[in-house]
N, C-alpha and C positions, 0 to 999 in steps of 0.2 A: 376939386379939392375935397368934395364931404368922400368922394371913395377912396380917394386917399387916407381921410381922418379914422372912415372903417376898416384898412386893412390893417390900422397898426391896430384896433381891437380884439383879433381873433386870436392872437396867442393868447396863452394863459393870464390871466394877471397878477397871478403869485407863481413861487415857485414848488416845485413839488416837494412833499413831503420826505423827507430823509428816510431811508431804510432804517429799520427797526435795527434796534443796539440789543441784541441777548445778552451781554454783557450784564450791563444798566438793567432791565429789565428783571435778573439772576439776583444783584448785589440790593436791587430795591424791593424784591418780595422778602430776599432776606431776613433785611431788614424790617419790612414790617413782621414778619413771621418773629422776631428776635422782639421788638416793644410787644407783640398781644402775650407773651408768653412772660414778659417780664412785669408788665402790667396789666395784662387781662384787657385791653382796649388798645387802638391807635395812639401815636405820639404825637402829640403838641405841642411846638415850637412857638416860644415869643421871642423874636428878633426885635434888640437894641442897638442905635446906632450910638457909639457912645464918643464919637467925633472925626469918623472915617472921612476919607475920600471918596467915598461913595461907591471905591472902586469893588469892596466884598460884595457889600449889597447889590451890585448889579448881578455877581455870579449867583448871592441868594434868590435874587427873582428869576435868574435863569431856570431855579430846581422848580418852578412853581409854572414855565412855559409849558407850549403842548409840546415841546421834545421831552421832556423829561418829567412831567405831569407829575408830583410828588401825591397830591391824592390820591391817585387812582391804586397808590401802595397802603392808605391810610395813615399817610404822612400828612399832616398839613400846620399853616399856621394861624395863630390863633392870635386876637387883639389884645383880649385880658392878662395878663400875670396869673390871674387867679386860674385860668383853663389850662395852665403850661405845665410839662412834664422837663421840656429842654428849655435853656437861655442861651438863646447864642447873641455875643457880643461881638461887634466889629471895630476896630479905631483904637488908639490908646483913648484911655479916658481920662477925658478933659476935666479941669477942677468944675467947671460949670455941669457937667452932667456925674457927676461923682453922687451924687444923693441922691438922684433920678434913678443909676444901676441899683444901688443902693436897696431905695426902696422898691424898685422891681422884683429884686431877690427875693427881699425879703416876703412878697404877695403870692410868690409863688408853692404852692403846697408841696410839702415830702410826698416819695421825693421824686429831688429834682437833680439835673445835672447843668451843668455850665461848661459853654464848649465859646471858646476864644477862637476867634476864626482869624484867619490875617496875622501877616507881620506884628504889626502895630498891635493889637488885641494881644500879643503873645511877648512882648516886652517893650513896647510903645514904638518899636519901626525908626521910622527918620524922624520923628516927633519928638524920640526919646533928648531928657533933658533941656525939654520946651518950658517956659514959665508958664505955660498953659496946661502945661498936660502931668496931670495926675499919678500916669506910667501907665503899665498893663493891668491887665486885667484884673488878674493875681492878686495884685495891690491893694484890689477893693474887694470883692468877694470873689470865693475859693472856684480854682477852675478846676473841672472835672475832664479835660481834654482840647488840647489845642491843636487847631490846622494848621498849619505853617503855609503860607505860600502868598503873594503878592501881584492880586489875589486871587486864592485858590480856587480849581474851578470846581464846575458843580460833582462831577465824579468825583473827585478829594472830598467834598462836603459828604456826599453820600455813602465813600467807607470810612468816613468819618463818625459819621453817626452809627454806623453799622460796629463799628470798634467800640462804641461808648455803651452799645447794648450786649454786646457779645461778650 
């Protein structure tokens, strides 16, 4: 039994690495080449969820895996409001998080852009006309670019941004 329990051992235990994307790798230096030139540094992203299904933010942490490693462009995201160049909001927002976006905004220093990612972010989605929900984005503070898609994936995010600096 245990050389049984060793042979299932020797294959790999992950799977291998994906073939490198020149694509992605073309539209993300791009991109960083388009933020140092427009503000002389890297861009800094603070993502708010402002009553998603959680479904964008999974495609946002997808940009932040090792397939698509958003640092290594000098992309990255930042905790503070205060560090942030972009806002990006996901979900219609909710009355309960309406003054959270709010004052997110506003902690954020000029300047800055606002990028609504998702259906919902982009005119409240299936939520629209909820007693809950506040509506899109727009509603609350001024969007400077919207993703469309449900929800969209990380390549959309990243000519996304690349459209918001270009």
């Amino acid at each position: 039994m245990l050389r049984h329990l060793l042979q299932g051992l020797r294959p790999p235990l992950t799977e291998p690495p994906p073939p490198p994307d020149p694509e992605l790798a073309a539209m993300a230096a791009t991109l960083d080449q388009a933020a140092r030139r427009r503000l002389g540094r890297s861009l800094s992203i603070r993502a708010v969820d402002a009553g998603s299904c959680n479904g964008c933010e999974l495609e946002i942490h997808a940009l932040n895996n090792a397939f698509h490693d958003l640092e290594r462009y000098g992309l990255r995201f930042v905790a503070s409001p205060r560090h942030a160049d972009v806002l990006t909001v996901t979900g219609p927002v909710t009355k309960n998080m309406r003054e959270a976006l709010e004052r997110t905004w506003r902690a954020i220093p000029d300047p800055k852009w606002v990028v609504a990612i998702g259906d919902c972010a982009a005119d409240g989605g299936v939520f629209a006309g909820s007693y809950a929900v506040a509506g899109g984005v727009s509603g609350v503070v001024p969007v400077d670019l919207v993703i469309r898609g449900c929800p969209p994936t990380p390549r959309q995010l990243l000519q996304g941004l690349l459209a918001l600096l270009g």
